[in-house]
ChimeraX commands (.cxc) that place a marker at each C-alpha (Angstrom):
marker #1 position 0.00,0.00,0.00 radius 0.5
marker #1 position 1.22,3.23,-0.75 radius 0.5
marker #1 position 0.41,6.68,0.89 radius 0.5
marker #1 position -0.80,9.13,-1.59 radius 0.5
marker #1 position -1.23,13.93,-0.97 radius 0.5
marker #1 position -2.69,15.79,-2.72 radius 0.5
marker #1 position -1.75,19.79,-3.38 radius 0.5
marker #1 position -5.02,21.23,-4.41 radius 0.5
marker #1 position -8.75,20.46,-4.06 radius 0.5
marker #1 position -9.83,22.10,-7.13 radius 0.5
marker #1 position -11.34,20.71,-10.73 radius 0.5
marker #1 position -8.49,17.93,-10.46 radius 0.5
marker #1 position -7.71,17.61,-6.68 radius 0.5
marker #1 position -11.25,16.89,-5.29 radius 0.5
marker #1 position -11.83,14.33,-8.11 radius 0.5
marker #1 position -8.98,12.59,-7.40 radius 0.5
marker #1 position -9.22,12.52,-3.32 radius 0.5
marker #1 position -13.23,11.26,-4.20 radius 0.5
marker #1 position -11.56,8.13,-6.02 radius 0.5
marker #1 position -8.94,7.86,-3.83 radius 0.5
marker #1 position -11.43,7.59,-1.12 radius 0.5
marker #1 position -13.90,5.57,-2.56 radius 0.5
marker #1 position -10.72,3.09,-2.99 radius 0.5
marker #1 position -7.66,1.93,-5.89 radius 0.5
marker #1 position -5.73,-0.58,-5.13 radius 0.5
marker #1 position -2.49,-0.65,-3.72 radius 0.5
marker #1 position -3.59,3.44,-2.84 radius 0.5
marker #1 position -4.40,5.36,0.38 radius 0.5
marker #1 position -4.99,8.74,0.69 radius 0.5
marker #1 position -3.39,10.67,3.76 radius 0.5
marker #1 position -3.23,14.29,2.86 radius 0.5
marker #1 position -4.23,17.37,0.84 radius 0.5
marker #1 position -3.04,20.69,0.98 radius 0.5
marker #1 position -5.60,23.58,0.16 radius 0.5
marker #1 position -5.54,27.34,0.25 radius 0.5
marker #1 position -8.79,27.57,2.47 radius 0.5
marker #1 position -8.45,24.73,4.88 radius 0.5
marker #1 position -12.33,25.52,6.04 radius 0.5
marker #1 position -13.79,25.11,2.56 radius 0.5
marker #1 position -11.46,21.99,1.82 radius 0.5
marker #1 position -13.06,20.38,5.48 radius 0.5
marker #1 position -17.20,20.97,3.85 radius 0.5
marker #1 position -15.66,19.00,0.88 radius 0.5
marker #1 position -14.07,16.27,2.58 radius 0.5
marker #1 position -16.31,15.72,5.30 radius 0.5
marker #1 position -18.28,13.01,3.84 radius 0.5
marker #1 position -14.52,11.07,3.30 radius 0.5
marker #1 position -14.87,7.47,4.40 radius 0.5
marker #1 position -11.16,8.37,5.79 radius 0.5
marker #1 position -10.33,11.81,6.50 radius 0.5
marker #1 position -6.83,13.09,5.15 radius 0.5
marker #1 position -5.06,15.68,6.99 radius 0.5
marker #1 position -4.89,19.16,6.34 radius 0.5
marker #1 position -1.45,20.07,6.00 radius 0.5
marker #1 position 0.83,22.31,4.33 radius 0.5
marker #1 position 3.05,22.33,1.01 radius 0.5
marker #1 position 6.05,21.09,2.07 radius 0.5
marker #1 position 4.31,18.38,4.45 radius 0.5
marker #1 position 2.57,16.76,1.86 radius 0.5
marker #1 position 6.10,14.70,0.85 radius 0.5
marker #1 position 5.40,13.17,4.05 radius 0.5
marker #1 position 3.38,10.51,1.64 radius 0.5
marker #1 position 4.53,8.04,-1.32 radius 0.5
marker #1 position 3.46,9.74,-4.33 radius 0.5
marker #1 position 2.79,13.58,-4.42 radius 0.5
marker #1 position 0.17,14.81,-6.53 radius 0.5
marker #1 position -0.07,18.67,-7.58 radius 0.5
marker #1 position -2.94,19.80,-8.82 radius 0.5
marker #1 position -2.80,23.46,-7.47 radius 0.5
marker #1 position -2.14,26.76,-9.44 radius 0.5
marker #1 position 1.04,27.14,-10.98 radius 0.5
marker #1 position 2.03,29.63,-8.42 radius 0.5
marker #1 position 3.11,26.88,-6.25 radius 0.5
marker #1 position 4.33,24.20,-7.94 radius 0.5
marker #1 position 7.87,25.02,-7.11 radius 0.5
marker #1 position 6.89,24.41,-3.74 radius 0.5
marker #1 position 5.18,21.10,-3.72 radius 0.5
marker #1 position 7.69,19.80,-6.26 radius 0.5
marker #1 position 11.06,20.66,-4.62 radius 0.5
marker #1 position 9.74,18.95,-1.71 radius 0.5
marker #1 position 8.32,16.13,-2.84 radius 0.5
marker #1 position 11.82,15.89,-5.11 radius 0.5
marker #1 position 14.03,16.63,-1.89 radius 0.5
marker #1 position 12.35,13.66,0.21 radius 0.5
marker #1 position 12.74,11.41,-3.00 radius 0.5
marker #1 position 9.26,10.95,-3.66 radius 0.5
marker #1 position 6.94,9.90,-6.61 radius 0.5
marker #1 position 5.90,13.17,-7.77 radius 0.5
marker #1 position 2.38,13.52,-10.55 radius 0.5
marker #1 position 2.06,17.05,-11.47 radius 0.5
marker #1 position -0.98,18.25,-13.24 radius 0.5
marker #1 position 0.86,21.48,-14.47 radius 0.5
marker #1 position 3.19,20.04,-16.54 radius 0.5
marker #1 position 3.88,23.51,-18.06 radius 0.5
marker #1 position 5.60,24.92,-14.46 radius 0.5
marker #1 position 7.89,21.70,-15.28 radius 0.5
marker #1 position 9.35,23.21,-18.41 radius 0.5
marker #1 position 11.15,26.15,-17.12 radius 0.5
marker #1 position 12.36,24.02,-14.20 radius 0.5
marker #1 position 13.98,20.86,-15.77 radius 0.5
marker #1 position 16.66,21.04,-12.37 radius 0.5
marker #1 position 13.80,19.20,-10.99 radius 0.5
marker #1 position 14.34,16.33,-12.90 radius 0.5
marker #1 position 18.31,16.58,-12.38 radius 0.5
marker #1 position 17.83,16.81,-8.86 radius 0.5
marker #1 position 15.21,14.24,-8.90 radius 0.5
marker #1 position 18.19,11.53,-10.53 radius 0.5
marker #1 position 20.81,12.34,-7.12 radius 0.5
marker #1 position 17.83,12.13,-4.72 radius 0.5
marker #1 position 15.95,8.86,-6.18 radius 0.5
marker #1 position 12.87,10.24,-6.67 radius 0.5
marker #1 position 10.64,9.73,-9.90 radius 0.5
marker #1 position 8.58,12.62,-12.58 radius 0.5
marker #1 position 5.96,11.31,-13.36 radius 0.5
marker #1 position 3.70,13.35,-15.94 radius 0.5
marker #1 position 0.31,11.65,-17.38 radius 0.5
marker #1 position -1.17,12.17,-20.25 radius 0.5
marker #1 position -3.54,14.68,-19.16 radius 0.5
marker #1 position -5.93,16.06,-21.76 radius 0.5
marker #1 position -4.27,14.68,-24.64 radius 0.5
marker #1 position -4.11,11.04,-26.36 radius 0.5
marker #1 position -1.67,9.38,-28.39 radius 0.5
marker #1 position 1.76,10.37,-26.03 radius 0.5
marker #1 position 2.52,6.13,-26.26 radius 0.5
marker #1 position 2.70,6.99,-30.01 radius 0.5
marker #1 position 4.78,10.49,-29.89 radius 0.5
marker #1 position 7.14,8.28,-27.44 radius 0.5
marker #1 position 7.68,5.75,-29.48 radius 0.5
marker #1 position 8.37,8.25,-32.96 radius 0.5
marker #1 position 10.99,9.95,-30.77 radius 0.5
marker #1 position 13.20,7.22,-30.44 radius 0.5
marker #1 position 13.99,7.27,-33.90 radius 0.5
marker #1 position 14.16,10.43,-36.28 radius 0.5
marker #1 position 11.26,12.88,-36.33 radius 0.5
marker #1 position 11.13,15.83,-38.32 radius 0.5
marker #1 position 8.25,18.18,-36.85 radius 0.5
marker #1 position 5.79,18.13,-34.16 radius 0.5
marker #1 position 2.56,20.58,-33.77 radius 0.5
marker #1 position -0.03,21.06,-31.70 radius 0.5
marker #1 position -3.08,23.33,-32.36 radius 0.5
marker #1 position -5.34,23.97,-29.63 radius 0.5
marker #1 position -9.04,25.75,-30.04 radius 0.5
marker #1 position -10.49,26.59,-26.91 radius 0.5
marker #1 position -14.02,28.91,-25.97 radius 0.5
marker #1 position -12.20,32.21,-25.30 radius 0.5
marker #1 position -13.31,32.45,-21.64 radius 0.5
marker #1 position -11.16,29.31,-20.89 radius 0.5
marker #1 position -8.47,31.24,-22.20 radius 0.5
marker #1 position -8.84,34.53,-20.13 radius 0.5
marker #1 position -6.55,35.83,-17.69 radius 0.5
marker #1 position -3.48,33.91,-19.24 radius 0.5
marker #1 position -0.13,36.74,-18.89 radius 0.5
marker #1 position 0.26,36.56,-23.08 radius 0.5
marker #1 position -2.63,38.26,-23.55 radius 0.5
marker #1 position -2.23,40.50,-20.87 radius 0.5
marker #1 position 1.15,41.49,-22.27 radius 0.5
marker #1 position -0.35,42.03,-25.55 radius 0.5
marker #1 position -3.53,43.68,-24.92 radius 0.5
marker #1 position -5.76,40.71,-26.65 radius 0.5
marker #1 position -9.66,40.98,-25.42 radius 0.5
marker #1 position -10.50,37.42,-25.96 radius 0.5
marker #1 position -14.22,38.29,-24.73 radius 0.5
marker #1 position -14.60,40.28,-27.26 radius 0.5
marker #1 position -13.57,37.79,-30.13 radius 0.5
marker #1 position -16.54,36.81,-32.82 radius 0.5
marker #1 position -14.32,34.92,-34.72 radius 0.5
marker #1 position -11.99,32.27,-34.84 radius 0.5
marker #1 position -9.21,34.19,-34.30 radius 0.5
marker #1 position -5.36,32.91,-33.56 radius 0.5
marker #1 position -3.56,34.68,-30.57 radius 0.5
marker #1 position -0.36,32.38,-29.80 radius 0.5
marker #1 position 2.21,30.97,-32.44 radius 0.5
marker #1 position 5.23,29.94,-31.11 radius 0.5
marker #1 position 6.91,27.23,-29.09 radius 0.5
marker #1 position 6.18,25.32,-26.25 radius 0.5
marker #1 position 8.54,26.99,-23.69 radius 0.5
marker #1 position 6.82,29.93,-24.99 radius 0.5
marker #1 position 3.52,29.25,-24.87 radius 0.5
marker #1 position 3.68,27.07,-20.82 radius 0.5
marker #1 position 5.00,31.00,-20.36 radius 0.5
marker #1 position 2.46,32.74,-21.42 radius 0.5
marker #1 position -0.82,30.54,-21.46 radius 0.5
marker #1 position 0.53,28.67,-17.73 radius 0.5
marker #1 position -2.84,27.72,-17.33 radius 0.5
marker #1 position -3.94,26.32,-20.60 radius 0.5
marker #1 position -1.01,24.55,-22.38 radius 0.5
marker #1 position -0.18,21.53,-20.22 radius 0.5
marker #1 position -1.10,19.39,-23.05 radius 0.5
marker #1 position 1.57,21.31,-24.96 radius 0.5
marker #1 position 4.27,20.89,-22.19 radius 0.5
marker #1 position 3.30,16.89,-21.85 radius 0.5
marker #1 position 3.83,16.53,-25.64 radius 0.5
marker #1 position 6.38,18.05,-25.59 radius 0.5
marker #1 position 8.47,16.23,-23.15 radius 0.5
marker #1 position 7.54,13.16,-25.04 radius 0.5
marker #1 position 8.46,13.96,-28.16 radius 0.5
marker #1 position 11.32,16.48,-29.42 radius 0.5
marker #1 position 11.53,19.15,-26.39 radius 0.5
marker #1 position 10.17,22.34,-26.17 radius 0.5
marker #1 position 11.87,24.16,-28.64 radius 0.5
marker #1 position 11.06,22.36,-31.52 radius 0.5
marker #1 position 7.72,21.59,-30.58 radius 0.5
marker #1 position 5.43,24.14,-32.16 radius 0.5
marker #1 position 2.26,25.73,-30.56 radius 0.5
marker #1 position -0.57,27.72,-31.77 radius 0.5
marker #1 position -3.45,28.41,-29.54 radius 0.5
marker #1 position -7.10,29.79,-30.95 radius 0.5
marker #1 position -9.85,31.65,-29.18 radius 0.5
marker #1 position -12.79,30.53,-30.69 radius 0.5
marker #1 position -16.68,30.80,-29.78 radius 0.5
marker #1 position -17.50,28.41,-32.12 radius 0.5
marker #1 position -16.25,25.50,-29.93 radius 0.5
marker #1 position -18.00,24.39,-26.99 radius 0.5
marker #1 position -14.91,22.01,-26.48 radius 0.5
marker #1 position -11.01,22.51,-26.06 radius 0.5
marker #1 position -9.48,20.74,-28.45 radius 0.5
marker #1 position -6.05,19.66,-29.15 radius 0.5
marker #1 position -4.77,18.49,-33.02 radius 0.5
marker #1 position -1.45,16.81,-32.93 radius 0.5
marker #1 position 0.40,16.30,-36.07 radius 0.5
marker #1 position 3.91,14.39,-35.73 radius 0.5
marker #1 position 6.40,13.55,-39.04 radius 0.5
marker #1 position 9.05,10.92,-38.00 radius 0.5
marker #1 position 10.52,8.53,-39.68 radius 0.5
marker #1 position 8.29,5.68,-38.38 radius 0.5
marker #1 position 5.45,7.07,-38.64 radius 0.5
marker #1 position 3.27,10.30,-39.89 radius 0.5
marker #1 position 0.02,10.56,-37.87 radius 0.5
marker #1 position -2.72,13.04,-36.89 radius 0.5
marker #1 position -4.85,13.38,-34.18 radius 0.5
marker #1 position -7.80,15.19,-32.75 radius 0.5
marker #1 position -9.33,15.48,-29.26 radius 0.5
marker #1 position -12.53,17.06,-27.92 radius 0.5
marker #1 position -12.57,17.80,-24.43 radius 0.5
marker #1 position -15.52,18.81,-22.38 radius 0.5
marker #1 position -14.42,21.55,-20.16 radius 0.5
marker #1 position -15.09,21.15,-16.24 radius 0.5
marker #1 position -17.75,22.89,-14.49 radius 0.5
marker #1 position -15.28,24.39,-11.94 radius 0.5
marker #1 position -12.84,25.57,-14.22 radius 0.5
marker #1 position -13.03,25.92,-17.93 radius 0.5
marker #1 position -9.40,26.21,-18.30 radius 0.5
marker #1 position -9.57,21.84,-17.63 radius 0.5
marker #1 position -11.37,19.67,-19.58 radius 0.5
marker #1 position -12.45,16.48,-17.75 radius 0.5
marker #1 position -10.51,14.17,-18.93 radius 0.5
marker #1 position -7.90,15.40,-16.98 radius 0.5
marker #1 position -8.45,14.52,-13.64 radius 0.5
marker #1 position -9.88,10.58,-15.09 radius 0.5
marker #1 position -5.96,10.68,-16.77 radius 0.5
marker #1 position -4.66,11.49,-13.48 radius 0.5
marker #1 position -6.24,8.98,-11.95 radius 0.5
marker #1 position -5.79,6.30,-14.79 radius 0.5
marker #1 position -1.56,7.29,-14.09 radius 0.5
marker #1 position -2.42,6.65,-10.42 radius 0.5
marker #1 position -3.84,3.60,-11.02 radius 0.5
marker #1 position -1.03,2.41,-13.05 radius 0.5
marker #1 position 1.75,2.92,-10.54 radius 0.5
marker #1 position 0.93,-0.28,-8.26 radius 0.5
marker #1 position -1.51,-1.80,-11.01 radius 0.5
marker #1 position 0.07,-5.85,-11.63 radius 0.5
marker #1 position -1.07,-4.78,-15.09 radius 0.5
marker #1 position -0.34,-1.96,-17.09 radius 0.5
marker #1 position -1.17,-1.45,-20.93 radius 0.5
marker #1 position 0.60,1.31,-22.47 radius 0.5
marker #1 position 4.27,2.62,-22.51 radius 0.5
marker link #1:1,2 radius 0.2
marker link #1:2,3 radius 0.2
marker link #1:3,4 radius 0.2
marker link #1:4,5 radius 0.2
marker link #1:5,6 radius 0.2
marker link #1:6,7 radius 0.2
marker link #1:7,8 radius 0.2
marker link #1:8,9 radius 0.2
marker link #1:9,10 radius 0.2
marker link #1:10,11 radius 0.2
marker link #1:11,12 radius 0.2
marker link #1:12,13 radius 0.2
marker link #1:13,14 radius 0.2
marker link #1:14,15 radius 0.2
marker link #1:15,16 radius 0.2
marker link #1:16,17 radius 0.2
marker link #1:17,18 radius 0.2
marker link #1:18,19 radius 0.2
marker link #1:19,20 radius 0.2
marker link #1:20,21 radius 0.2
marker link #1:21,22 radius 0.2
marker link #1:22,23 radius 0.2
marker link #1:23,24 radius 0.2
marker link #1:24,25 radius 0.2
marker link #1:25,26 radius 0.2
marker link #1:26,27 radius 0.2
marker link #1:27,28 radius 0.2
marker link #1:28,29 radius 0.2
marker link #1:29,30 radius 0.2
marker link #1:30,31 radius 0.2
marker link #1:31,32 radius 0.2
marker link #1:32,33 radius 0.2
marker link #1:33,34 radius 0.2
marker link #1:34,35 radius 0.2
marker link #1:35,36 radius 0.2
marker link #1:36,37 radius 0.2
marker link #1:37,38 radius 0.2
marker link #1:38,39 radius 0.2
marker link #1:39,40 radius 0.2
marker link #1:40,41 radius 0.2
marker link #1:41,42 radius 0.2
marker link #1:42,43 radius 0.2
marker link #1:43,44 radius 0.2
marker link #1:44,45 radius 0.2
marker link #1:45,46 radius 0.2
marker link #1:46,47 radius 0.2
marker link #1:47,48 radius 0.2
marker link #1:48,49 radius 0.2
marker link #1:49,50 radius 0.2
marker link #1:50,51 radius 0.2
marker link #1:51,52 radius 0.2
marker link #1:52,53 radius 0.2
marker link #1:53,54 radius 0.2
marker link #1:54,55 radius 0.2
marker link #1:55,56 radius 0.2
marker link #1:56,57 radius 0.2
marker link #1:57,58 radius 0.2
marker link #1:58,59 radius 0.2
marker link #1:59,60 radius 0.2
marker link #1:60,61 radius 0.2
marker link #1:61,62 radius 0.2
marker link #1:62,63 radius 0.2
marker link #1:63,64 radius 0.2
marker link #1:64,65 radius 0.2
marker link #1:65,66 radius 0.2
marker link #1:66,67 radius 0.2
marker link #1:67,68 radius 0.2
marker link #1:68,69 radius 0.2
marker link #1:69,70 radius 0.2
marker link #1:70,71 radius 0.2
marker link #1:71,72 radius 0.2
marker link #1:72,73 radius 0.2
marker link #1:73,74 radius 0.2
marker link #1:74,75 radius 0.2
marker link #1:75,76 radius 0.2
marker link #1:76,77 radius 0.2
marker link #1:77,78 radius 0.2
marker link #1:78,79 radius 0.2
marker link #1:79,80 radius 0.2
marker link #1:80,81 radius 0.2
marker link #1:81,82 radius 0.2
marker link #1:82,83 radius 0.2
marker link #1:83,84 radius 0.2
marker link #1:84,85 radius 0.2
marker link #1:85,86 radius 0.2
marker link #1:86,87 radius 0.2
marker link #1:87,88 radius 0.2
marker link #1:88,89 radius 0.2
marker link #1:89,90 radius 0.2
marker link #1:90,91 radius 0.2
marker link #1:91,92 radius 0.2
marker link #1:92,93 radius 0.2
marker link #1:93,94 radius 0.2
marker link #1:94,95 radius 0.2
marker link #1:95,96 radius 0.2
marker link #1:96,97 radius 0.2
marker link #1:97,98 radius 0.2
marker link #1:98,99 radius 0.2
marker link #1:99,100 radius 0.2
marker link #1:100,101 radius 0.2
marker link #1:101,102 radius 0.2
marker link #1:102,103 radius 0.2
marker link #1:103,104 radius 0.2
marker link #1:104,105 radius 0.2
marker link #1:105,106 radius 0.2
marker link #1:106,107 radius 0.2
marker link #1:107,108 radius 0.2
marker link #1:108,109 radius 0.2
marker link #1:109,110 radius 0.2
marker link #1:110,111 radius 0.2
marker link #1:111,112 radius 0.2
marker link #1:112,113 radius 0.2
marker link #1:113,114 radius 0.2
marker link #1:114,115 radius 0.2
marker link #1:115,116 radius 0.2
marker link #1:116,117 radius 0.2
marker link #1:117,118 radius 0.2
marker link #1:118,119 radius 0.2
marker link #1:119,120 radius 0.2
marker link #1:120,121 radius 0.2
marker link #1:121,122 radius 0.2
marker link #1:122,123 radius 0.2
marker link #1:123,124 radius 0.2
marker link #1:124,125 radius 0.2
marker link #1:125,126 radius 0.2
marker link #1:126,127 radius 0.2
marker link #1:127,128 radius 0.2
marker link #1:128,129 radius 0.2
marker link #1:129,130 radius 0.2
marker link #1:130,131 radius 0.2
marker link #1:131,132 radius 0.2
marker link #1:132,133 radius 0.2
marker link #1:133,134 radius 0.2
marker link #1:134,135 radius 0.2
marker link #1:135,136 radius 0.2
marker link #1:136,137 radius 0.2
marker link #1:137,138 radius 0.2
marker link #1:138,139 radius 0.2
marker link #1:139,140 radius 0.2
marker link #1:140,141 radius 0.2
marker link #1:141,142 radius 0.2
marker link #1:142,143 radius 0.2
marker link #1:143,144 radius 0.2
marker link #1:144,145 radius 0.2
marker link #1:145,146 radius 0.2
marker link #1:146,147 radius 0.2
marker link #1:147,148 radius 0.2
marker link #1:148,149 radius 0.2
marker link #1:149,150 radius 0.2
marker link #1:150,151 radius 0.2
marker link #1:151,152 radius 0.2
marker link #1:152,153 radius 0.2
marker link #1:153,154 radius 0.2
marker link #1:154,155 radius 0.2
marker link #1:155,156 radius 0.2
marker link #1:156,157 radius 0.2
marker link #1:157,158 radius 0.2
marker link #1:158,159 radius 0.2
marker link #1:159,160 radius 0.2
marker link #1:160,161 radius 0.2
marker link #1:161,162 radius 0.2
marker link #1:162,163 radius 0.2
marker link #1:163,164 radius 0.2
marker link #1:164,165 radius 0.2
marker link #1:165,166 radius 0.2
marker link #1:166,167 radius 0.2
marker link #1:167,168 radius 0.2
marker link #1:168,169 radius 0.2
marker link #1:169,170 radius 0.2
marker link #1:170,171 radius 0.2
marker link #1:171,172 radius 0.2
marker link #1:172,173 radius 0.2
marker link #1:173,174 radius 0.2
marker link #1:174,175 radius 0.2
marker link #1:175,176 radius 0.2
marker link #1:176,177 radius 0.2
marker link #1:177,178 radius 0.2
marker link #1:178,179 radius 0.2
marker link #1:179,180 radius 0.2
marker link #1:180,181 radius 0.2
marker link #1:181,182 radius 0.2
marker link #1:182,183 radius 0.2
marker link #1:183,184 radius 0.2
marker link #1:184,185 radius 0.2
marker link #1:185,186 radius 0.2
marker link #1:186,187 radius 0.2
marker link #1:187,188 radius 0.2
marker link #1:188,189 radius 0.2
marker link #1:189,190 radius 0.2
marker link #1:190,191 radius 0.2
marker link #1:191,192 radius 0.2
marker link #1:192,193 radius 0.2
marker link #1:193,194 radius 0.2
marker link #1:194,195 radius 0.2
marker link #1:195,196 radius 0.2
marker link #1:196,197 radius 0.2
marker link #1:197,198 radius 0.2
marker link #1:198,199 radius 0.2
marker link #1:199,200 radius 0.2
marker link #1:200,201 radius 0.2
marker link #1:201,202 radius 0.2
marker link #1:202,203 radius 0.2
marker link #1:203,204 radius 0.2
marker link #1:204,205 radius 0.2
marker link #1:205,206 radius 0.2
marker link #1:206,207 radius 0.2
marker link #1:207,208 radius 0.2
marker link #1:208,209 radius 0.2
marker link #1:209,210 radius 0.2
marker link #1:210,211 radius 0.2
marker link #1:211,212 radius 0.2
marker link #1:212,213 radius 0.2
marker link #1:213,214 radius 0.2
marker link #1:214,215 radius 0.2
marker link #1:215,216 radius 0.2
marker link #1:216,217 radius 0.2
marker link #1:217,218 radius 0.2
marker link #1:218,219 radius 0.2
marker link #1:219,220 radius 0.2
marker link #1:220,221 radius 0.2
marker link #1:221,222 radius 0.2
marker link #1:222,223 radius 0.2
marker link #1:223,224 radius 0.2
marker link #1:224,225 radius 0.2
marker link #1:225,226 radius 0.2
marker link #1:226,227 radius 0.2
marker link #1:227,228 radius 0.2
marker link #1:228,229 radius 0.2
marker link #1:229,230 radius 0.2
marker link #1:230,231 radius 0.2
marker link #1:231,232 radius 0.2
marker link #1:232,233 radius 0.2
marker link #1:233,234 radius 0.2
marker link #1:234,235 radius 0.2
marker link #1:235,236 radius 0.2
marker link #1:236,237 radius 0.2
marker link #1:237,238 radius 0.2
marker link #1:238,239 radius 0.2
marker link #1:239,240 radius 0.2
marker link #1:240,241 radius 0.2
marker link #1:241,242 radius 0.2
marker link #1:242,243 radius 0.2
marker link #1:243,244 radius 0.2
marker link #1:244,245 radius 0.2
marker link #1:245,246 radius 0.2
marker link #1:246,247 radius 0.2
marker link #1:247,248 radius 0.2
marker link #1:248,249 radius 0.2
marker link #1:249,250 radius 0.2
marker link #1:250,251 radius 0.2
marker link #1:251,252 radius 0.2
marker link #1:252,253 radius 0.2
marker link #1:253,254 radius 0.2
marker link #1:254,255 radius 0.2
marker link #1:255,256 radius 0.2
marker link #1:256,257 radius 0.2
marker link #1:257,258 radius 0.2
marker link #1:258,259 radius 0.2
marker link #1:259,260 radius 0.2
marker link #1:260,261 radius 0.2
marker link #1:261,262 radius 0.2
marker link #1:262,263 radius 0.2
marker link #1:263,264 radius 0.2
marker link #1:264,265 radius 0.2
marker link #1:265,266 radius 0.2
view
């Protein structure tokens, strides 16, 4: 049995402590860490077994550390949860980017990255290109402009996604770029990324547009072995439009898969 925290009670967190509760083998939840501790106790209080309330850096005291919190504070639950030599799930796997001495520090102290798939599909396949040659790698993501507001790019650049009627393209670039500007809305990008060819060569272009009800992500990868293309719909969350909800049922499938006796998949 091993111990699971969780940083975050939010679209992702409180999905995956309900699970978690409700029982996965080999899995036992024994902590969260929220920003309103009175809140987090109405949501948990119907927990078969309560977790603790504790902070950041206490939430390493378990096996596997899960972050699903803003991306304000992923330095935080990571460096500890790297530090004590922990498994460590992050849900924003575009805060990892920028901070790849995690991983370096993560190889002297024993402790294991592990990033799920997340809203996307077909990573096993973008894996599996990368050991041999690939030429290019894209990702175009369409999302409802309100899942895309408050994001620093467009603050920077004085884009009014609200007041969009169109389709209308507001990000080209890469994917170190884009997890900088759009921190809350390209973790697919950042996840693909690390599977495939890095960030830098990895190209993004994020659309605002009303006439999706769905984020969606199109892949395109040219390698050697293979040339595919592929398209995903997700249905945003309820609490937070910036997630589809997939992502928390990806989280959990990676959760899952860490004692499962078997796994499918690379």
């Amino acid at each position: 049995m091993q111990t699971v925290a969780i940083g975050g009670l939010g679209a992702i967190g409180l999905k995956l402590a309900r699970a978690l509760d409700a029982g996965v083998e080999g899995l036992r939840l024994i902590a969260v860490a929220v920003r309103d501790p009175a809140k987090a106790e109405i949501s948990l209080a119907r927990f078969r077994a309560l977790p603790r309330i504790v902070t950041l850096e206490q939430l390493a005291e378990a096996d596997i550390v899960v972050e699903a919190a803003p991306a304000a504070v992923f330095e935080r639950i990571a460096s500890a949860a790297v530090e004590a030599g922990r498994t460590f799930v992050p849900a924003s796997v575009g805060a990892l980017l920028p901070r790849m001495h995690l991983v370096r520090r993560a190889q002297e102290t024993g402790a294991r990255i592990v990033v799920p798939t997340g809203a996307l599909l077909g990573l096993d396949a973008v894996r599996a290109a990368a050991e041999g040659h690939v030429a290019s790698v894209t990702i175009e993501s369409r999302k409802p402009p309100r899942g895309l507001l408050g994001a620093p790019y467009l603050e920077q650049h004085g884009i009014d996604v609200s007041a969009i009627t169109a389709a209308q393209r507001v990000f080209e670039g890469d994917a170190f770029d884009a997890a900088a500007g759009f921190p809350a809305n390209v973790n697919v990008a950042a996840a693909l990324a690390l599977a495939g060819v890095g960030p830098h060569r990895t190209r993004v272009e994020i659309w605002a547009d009303p006439g999706v009800d769905r984020n969606t992500h199109t892949i395109r990868v040219e390698a050697d072995a293979a040339r595919f293309t592929m398209t995903i719909e997700n249905v945003p969350s309820a609490e937070n439009p910036r997630t589809g909800q997939i992502t928390a049922l990806s989280m959990l499938a990676c959760l899952r898969g860490l004692t499962a006796t078997l796994k499918v998949g690379t």
